[in-house]
C-alpha positions in Angstrom: 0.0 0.0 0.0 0.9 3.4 -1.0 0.8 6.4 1.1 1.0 9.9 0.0 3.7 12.4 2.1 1.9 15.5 1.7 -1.2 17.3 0.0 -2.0 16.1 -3.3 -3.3 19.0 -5.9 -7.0 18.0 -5.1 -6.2 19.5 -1.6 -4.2 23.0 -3.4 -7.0 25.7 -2.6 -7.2 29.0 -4.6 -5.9 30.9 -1.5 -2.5 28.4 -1.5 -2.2 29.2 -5.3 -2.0 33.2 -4.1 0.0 32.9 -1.2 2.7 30.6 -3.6 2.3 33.0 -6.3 3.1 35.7 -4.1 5.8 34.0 -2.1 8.0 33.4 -5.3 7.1 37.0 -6.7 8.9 37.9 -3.6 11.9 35.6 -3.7 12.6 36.6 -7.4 12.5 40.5 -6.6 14.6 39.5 -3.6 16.6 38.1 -6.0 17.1 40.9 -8.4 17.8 43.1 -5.8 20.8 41.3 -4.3 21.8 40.4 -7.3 21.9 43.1 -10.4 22.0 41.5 -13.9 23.8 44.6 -15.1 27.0 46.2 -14.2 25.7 49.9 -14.1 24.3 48.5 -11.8 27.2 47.7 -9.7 28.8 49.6 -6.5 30.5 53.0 -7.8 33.9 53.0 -6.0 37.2 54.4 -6.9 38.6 52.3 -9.9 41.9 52.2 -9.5 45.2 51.1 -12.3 47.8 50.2 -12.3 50.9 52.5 -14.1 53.9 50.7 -15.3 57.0 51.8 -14.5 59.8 52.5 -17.1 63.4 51.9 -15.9 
């Protein structure tokens, strides 16, 4: 005999669709904030080079 760990999608009510939906909206924004695609985006600190030296 087969048991089942967990609900099956018969038990998935309209208000778990919306709280799922909205928990992943969350974690991809999350996401996107920590993470920037693009480097504009990125932290503006001094960039600094290096200068050869000629001898």
């Amino acid at each position: 005999m087969t048991r089942r760990i967990g609900p099956s999608l018969k038990d998935f009510t309209r208000r778990d669709v919306l709280a799922s939906s909205a928990l992943t909206a969350v974690l991809f924004i999350a996401a996107l904030l920590l993470f920037p695609a693009s480097h504009e985006a990125e932290g503006k600190g001094p960039q600094v080079t290096a200068q050869a030296t000629s001898r």
